[in-house]
Structures are given as C-alpha cells and as structure tokens.
DRENTOR-489573 format. One line per field, with one value per atom (N, C-alpha, C): residue in three letters; residue number from 1; x, y, z; atom name. Coordinates in Angstrom, 1 decimal, m for minus. Example, Ala and Ser with C-alpha at 12.3 -4.5 7.8 and 13.67 -1.06 7.14 Angstrom:
% residues 2
lovex = ALA	ALA	ALA	SER	SER	SER
lomar = 1	1	1	2	2	2
xx = 13.2	12.3	13.2	12.8	13.7	12.9
yy = m5.7	m4.5	m3.3	m2.2	m1.1	0.0
zz = 7.8	7.8	7.8	7.1	7.1	7.9
fiti = N	CA	C	N	CA	C
% end
This chain:
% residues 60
lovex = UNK	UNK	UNK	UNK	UNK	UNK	UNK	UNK	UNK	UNK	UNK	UNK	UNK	UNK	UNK	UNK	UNK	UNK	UNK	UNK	UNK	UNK	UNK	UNK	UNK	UNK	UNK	UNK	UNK	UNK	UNK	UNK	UNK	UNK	UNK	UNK	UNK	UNK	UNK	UNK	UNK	UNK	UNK	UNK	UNK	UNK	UNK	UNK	UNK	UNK	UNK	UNK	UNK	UNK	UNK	UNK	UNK	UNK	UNK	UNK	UNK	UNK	UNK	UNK	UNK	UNK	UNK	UNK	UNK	UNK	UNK	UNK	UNK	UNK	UNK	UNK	UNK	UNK	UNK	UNK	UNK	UNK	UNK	UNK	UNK	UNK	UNK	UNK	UNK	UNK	UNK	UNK	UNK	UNK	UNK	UNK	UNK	UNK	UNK	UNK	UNK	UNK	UNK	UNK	UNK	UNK	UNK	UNK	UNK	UNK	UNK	UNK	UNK	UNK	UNK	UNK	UNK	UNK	UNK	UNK	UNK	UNK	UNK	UNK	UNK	UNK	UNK	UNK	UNK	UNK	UNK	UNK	UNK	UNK	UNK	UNK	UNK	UNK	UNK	UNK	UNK	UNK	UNK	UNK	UNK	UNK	UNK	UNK	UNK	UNK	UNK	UNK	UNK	UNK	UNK	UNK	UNK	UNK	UNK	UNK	UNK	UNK	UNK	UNK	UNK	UNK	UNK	UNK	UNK	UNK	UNK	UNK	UNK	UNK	UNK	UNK	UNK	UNK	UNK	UNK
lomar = 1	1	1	2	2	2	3	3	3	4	4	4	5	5	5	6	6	6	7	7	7	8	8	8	9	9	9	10	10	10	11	11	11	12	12	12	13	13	13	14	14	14	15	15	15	16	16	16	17	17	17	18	18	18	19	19	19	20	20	20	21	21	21	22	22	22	23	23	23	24	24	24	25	25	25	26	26	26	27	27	27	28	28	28	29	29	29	30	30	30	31	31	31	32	32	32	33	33	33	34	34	34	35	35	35	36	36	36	37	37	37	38	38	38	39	39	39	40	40	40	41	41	41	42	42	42	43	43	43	44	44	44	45	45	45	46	46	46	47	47	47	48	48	48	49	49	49	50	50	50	51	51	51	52	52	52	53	53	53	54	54	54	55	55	55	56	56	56	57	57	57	58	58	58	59	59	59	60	60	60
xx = m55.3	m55.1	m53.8	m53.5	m52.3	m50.9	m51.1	m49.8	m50.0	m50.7	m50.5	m50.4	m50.4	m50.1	m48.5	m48.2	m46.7	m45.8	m46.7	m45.5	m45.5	m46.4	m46.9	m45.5	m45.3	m44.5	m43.4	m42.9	m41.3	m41.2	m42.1	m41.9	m41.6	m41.9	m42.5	m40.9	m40.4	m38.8	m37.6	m38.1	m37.1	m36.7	m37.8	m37.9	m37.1	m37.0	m36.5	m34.9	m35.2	m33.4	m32.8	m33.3	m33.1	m32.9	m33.8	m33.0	m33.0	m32.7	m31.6	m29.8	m29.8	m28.6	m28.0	m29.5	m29.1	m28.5	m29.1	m28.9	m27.4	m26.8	m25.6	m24.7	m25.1	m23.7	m23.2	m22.0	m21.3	m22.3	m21.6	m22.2	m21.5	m20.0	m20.2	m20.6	m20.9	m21.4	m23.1	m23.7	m25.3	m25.1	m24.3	m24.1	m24.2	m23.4	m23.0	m24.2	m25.1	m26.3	m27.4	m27.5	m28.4	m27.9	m26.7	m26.5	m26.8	m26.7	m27.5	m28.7	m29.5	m30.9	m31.6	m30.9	m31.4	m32.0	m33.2	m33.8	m35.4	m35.5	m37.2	m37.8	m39.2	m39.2	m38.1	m38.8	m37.6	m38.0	m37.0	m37.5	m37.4	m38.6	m38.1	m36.8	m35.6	m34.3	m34.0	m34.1	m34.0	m34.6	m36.0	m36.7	m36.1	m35.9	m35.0	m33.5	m32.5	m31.6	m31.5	m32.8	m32.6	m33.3	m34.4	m34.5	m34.0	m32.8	m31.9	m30.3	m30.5	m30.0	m30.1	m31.4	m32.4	m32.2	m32.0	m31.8	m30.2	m29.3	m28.1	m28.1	m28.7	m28.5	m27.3	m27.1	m26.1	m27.2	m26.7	m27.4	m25.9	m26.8	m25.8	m25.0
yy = m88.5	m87.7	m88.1	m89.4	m89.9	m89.0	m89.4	m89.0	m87.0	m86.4	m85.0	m85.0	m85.7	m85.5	m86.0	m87.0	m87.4	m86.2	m85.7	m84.6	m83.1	m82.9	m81.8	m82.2	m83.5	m83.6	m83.9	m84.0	m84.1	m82.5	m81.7	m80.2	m79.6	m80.1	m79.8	m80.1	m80.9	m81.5	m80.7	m80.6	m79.7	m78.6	m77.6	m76.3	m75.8	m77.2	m77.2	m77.3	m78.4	m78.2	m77.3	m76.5	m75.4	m74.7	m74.4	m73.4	m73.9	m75.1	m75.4	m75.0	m75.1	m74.9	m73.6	m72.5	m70.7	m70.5	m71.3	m70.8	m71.1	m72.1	m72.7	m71.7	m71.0	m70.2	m69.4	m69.1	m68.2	m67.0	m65.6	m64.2	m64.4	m63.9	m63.5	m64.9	m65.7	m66.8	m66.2	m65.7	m65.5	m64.4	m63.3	m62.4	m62.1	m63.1	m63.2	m64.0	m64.8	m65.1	m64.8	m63.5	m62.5	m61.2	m61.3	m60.5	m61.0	m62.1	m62.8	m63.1	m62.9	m63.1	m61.5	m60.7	m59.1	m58.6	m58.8	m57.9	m57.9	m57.6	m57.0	m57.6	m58.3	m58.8	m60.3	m59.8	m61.2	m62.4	m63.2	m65.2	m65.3	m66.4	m66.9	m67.6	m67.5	m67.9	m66.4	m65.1	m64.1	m64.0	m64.3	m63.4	m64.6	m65.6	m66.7	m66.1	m65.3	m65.3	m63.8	m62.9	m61.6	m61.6	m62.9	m63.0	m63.5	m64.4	m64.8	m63.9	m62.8	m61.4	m60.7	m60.7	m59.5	m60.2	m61.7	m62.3	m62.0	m62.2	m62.2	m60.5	m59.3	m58.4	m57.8	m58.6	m58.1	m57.6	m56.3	m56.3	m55.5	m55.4	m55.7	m54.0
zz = m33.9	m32.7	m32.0	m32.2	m31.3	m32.2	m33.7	m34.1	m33.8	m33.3	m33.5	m31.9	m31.5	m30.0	m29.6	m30.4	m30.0	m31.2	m32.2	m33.1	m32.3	m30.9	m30.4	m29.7	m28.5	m27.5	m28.1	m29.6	m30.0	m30.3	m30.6	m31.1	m29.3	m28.8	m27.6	m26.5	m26.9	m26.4	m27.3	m28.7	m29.4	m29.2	m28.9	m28.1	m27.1	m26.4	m24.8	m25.5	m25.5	m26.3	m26.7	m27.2	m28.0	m26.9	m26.2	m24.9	m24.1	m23.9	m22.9	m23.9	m25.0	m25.2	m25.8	m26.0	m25.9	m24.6	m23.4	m21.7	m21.4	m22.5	m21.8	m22.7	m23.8	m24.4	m23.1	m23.7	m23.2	m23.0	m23.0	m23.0	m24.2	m24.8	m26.1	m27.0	m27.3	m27.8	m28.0	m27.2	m26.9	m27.7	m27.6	m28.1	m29.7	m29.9	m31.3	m32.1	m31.0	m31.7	m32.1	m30.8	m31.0	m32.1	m32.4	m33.3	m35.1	m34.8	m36.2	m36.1	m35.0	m35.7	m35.2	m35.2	m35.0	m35.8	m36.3	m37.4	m36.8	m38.0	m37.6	m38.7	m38.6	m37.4	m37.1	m35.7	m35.1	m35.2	m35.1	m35.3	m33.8	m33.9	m32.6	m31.8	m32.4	m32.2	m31.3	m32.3	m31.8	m30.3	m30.4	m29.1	m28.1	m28.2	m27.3	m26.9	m27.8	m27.4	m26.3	m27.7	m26.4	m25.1	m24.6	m23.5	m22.5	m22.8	m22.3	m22.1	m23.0	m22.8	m21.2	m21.6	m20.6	m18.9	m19.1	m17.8	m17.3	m18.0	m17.4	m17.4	m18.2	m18.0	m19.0	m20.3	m21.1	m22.6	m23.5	m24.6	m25.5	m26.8	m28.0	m28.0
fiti = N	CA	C	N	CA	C	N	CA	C	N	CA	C	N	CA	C	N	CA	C	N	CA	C	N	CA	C	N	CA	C	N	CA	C	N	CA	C	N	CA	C	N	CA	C	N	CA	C	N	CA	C	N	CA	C	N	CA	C	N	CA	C	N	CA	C	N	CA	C	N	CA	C	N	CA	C	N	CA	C	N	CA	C	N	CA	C	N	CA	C	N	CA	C	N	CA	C	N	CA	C	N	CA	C	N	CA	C	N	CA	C	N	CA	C	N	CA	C	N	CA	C	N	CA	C	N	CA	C	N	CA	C	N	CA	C	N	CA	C	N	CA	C	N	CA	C	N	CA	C	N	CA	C	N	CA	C	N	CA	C	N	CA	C	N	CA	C	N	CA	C	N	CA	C	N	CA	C	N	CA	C	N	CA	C	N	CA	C	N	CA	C	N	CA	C	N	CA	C	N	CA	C	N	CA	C	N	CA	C
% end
C-alpha cells in the first residue's frame, strides 16, 4: 500500500509540474502546443493546453 501511495503522490507532483509549466508558456508557445496535440481524440497534454487556452481567452 505504501509503495502505491508514494507512486500515486510522485504521479501526483508530476502532473503539477506539468502545468505549472503549460501556465508559464508564452501565448504563442501554448499555442503552438495546442496545435500539436489537436486531434481527436485529445491527450491529456491537449485538454491541459486548451484549458489554459480558454483561461487567457486565446484559441487556434
């Protein structure tokens, strides 16, 4: 139980990272990210970058 609880809270830290560092692109930087993970269906990289889209109010 311990090791799926410390691989829960490093998956769990990684995530954050991750968008802590979609939040810090640029606009065209975010832009250009969401334009590489644009498809259908979307990865979750995608639904990260176009929600952070939808917040500053810019789309493709």
């Amino acid at each position: 139980m311990k090791r799926i609880a410390d691989r829960q809270a490093t998956t769990a830290k990684t995530v954050a990272r991750i968008e802590a560092s979609i939040t810090a692109l640029s606009n065209e930087d975010l832009l250009d990210l969401a334009d590489i993970f644009n498809r259908d269906p979307r990865s979750p990289l995608g639904d990260m970058a176009f929600a952070e889209m939808a917040k500053r109010g810019i789309s493709l």
